[in-house]
C-alpha positions as CSV (number, residue, x, y, z in Angstrom):
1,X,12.4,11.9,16.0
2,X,10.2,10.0,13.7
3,X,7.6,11.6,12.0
4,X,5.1,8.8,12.5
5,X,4.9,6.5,15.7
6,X,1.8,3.6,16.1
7,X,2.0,1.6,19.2
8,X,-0.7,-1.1,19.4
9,X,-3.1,1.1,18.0
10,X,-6.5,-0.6,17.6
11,X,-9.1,0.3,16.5
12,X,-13.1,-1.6,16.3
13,X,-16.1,-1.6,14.5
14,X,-19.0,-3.3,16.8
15,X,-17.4,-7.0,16.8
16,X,-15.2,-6.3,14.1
17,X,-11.3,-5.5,14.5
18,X,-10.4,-3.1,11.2
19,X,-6.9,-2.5,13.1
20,X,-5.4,-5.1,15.3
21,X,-2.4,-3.7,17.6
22,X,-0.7,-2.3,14.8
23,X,2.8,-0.7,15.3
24,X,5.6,1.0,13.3
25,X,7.3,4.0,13.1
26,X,7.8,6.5,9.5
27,X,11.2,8.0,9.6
28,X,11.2,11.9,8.4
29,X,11.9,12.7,5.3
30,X,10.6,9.0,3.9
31,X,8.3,7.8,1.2
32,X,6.5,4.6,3.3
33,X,4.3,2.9,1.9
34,X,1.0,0.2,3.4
35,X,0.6,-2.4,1.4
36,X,-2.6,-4.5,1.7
37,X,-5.5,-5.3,-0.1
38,X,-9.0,-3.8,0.3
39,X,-10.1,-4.7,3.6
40,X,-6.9,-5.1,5.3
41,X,-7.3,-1.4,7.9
42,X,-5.2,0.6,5.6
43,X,-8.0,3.7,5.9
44,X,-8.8,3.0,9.7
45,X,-5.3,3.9,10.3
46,X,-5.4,6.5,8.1
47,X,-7.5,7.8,9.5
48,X,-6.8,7.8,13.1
49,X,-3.2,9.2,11.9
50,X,-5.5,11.9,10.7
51,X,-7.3,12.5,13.6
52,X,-10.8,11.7,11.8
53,X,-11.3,8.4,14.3
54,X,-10.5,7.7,17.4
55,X,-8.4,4.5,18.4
56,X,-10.2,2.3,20.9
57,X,-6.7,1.2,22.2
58,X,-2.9,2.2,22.0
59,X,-1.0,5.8,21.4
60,X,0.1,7.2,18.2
61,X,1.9,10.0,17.0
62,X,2.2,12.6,14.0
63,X,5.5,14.9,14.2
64,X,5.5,14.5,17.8
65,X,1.8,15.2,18.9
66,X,-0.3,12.6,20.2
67,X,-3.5,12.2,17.7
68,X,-6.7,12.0,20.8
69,X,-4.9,14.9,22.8
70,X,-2.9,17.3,20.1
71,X,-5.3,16.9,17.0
72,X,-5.9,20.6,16.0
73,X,-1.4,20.7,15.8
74,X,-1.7,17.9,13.6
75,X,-4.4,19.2,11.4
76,X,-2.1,22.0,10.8
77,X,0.8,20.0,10.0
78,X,-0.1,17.1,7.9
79,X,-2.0,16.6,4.2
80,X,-4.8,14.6,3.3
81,X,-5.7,12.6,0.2
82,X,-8.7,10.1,0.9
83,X,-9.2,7.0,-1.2
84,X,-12.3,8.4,-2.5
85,X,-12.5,11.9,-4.4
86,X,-13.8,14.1,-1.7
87,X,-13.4,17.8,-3.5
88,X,-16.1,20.2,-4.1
89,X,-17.4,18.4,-7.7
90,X,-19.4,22.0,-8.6
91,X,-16.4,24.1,-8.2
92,X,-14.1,24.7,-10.5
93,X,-10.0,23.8,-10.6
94,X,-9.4,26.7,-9.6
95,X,-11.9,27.7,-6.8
96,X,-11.0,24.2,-5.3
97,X,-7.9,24.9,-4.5
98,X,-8.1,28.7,-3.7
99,X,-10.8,27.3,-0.8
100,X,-8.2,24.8,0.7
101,X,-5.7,27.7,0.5
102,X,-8.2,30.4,2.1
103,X,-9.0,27.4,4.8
104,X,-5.5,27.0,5.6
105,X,-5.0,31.1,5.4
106,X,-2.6,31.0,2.4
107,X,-2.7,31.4,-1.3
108,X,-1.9,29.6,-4.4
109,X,1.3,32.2,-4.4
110,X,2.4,31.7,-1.8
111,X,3.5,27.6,-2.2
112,X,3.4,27.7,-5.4
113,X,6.6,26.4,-6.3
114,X,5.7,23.3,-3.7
115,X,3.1,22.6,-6.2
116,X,3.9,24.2,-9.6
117,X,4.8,20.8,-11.3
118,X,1.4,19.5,-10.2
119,X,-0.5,22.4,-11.0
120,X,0.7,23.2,-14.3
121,X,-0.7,20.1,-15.8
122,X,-4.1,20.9,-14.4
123,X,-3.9,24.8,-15.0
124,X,-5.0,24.3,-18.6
125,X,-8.5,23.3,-17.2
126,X,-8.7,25.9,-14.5
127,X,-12.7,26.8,-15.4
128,X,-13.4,23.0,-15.5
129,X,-15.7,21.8,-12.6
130,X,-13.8,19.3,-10.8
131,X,-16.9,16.9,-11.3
132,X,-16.7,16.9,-14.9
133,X,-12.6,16.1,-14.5
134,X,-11.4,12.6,-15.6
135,X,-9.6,10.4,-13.1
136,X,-5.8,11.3,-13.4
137,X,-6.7,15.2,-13.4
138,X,-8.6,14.4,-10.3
139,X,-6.1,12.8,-8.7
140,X,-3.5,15.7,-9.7
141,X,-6.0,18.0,-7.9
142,X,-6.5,16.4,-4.8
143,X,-2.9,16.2,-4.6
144,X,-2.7,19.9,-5.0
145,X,-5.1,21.2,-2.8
146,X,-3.5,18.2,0.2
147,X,-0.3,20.4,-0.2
148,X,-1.5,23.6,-0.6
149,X,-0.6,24.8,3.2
150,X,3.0,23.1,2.8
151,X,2.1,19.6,5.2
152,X,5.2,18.5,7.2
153,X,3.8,14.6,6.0
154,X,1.4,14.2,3.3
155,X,-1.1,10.9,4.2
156,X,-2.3,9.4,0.5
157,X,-4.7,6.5,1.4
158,X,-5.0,5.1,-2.2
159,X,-4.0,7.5,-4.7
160,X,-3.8,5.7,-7.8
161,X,-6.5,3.1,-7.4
162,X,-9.3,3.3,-10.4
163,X,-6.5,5.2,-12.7
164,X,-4.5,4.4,-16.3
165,X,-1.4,3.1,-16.1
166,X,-0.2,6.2,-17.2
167,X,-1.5,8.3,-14.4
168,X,-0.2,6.0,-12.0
169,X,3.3,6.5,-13.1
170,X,2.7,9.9,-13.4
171,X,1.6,10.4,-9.8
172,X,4.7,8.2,-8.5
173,X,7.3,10.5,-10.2
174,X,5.5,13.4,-8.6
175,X,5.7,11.7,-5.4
176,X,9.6,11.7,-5.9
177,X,9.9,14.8,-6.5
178,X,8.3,15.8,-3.1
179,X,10.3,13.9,-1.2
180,X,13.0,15.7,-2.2
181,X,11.5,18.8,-0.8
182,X,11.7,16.9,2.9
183,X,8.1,15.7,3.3
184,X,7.5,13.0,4.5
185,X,5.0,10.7,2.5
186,X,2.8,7.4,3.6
187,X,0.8,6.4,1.2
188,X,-1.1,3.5,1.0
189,X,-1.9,1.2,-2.0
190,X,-3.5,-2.7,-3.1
191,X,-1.1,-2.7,-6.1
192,X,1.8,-4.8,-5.3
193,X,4.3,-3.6,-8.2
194,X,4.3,0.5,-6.2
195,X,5.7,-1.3,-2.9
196,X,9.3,-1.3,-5.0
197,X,8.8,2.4,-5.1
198,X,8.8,3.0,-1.2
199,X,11.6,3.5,1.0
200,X,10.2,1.6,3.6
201,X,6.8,-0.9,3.3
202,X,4.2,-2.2,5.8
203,X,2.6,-5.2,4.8
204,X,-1.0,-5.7,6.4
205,X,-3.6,-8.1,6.2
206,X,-7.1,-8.9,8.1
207,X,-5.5,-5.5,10.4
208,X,-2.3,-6.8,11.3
209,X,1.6,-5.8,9.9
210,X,2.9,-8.7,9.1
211,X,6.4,-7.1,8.5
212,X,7.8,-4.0,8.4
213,X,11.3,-3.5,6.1
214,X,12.6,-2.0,2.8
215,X,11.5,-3.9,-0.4
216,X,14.8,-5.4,-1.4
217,X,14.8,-6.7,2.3
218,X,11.4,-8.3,2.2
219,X,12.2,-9.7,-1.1
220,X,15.9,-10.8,0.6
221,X,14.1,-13.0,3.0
222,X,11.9,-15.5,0.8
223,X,12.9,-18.4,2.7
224,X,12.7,-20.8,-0.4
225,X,13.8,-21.5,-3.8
226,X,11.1,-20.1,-6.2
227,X,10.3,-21.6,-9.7
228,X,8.0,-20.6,-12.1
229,X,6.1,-23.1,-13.8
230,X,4.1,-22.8,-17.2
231,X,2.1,-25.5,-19.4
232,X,-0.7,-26.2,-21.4
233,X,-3.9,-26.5,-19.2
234,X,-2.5,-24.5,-16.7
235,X,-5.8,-24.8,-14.2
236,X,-5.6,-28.7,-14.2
237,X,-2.2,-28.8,-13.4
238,X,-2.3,-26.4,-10.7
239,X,-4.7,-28.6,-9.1
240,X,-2.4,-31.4,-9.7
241,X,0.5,-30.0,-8.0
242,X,-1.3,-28.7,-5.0
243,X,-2.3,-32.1,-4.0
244,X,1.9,-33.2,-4.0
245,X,3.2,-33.9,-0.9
246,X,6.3,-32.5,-1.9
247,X,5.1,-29.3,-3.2
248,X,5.2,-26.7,0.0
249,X,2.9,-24.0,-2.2
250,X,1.9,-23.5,-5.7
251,X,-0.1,-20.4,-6.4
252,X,-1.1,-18.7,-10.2
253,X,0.6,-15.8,-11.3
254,X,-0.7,-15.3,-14.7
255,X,-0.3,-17.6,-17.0
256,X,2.6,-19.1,-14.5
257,X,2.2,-20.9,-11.2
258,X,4.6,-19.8,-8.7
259,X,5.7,-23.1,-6.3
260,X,8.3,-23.8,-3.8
261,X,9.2,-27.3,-2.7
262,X,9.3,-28.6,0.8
263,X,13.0,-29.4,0.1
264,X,16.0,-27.4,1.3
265,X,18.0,-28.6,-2.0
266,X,15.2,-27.8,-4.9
267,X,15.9,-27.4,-8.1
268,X,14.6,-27.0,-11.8
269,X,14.9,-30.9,-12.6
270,X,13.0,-31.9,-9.2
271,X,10.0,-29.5,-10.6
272,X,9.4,-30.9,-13.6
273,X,10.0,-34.7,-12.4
274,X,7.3,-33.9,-10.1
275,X,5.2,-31.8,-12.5
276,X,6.3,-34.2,-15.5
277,X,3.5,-37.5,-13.8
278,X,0.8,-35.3,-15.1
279,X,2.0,-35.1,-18.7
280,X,1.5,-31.6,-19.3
281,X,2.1,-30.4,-22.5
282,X,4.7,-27.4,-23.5
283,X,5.9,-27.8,-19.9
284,X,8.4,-24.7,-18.8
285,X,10.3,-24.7,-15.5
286,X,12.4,-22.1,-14.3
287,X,13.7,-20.5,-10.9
288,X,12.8,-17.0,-10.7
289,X,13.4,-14.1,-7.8
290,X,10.0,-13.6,-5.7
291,X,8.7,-10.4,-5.9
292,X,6.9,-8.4,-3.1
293,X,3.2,-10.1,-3.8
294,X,5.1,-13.8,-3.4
295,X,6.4,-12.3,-0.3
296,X,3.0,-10.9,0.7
297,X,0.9,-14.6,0.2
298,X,3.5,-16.2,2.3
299,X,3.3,-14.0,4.9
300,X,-0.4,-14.2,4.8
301,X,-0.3,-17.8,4.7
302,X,1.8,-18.3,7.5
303,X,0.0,-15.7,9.5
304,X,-3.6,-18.1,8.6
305,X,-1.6,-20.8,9.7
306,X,-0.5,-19.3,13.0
307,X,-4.3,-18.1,13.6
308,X,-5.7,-21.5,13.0
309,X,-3.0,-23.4,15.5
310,X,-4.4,-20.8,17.9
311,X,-8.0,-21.5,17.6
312,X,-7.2,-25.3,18.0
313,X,-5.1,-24.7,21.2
314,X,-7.8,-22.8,22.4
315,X,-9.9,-25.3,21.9
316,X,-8.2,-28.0,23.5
């Protein structure tokens, strides 16, 4: 049985569709991840999974209970860590997490070893009010008190957004670490480079999925070629090459432009032929392997493109 299960869920605000039929399953036992930028309904179905909203239309499910009829089982069974840091800012360390465990009629003792890894990097500022915390420690005590009732699933709806590098690498090997205690974790995230770090992704946009598979997978399918291209004046020549008829796409990266060509049979020499009428200066060409964000604009792009030949047949 899968931990997770969304059929068509939808959900509105006034006119506006945050969540748009969405459906996929989380396996138990796996780290899935929702991968979209701000905007895209990540924390609308967050938060229906969490039984804080109420879908206008379609079912879904955590650890077999449904989420409008069963919501006090869930509340029991799952951990939450919202986008924004929701804790008690006057209290310290401590007392935060000794309330969430006295709400959830445990202790700190009691699950300790669940969270000992966690906690011992925060224990040192135990009399600190979580307020006065910086962002990392934060986000090491929200995680804390989230698993202090030892959750079935674990629901992280942007951990590691507005935190150092550092932190954010941090918080992914803890993530590792509980998966391998047999919870399952969905986590949401804008940052392209954690999708690699998933099991299992969701790519959303404008509240649809536009595809649900393992990284390598996603990555597997780029139906093109893929070159990188770099040169002097960067900005002028990625105008240049977007007005090419035989350019499919050209999109910055950087200081690269990422394009594929509307041939089947590109290649590095076709490229710079093409990029070459512009006489760029310090031109580099080279084919690269996409990576989940090329992916990601693609399937956007197609899924504009799909929207737009809508509207038109519509309006014929």
């Amino acid at each position: 049985m899968a931990s997770v299960t969304l059929k068509n869920i939808t959900k509105k605000y006034g006119d506006f569709v945050a969540v748009d039929e969405v459906s996929f399953e989380v396996e138990k036992g796996e780290l899935f991840g929702l991968i979209g930028p701000d905007g895209a309904g990540k924390t609308s179905i967050f938060r229906v999974l969490t039984t804080l909203l109420l879908p206008d239309g379609g079912t879904a499910s955590v650890e077999g209970h449904d989420v409008v009829k069963e919501f006090q089982e869930i509340r029991n069974k799952v951990g939450y860590m919202p986008g924004k840091f929701s804790l008690y800012q006057d209290l310290t360390v401590k007392e935060n997490i000794e309330f969430f465990a006295t709400v959830f009629g445990t202790t700190i003792e009691e699950n300790y070893e669940l969270i000992k890894d966690i906690y011992d990097q925060i224990k040192p500022f135990n009399d600190r009010r979580a307020g006065k915390l910086s962002g990392g420690m934060k986000q090491k005590l929200a995680l804390c008190c989230a698993l202090i009732h030892k959750p079935e699933i674990l629901f992280l709806d942007e951990p590691t957004t507005g935190v150092d590098v550092v932190s954010r690498s941090e918080f992914w090997d803890m993530l590792a670490k509980l998966k391998k205690q047999d919870i399952t974790i969905v986590v949401s995230t804008p940052y392209m480079d954690e999708a690699k770090l998933c099991d299992r992704i969701a790519l959303i946009q404008n509240g649809k999925i536009m595809t649900v598979d393992t990284p390598k997978q996603i990555i597997k399918s780029f139906p093109k070629t893929l070159f990188a291209v770099k040169a002097d004046h960067i900005y002028k020549l990625l105008q240049n090459l977007r007005v090419e008829k035989e350019i499919e796409n050209c999109d910055a990266f950087g200081e690269f432009l990422h394009l594929t060509l509307v041939s089947e049979q590109a290649n590095v020499e076709m490229v710079k032929s093409i990029a070459q009428k512009y006489n760029p200066e310090n031109l580099e060409v080279k084919e690269i392997e996409p990576t989940i964000e090329d992916s990601f604009i693609r399937l956007m792009r197609e899924q504009d493109n799909s929207t737009e030949s809508k509207v038109i047949l519509h309006e014929k």
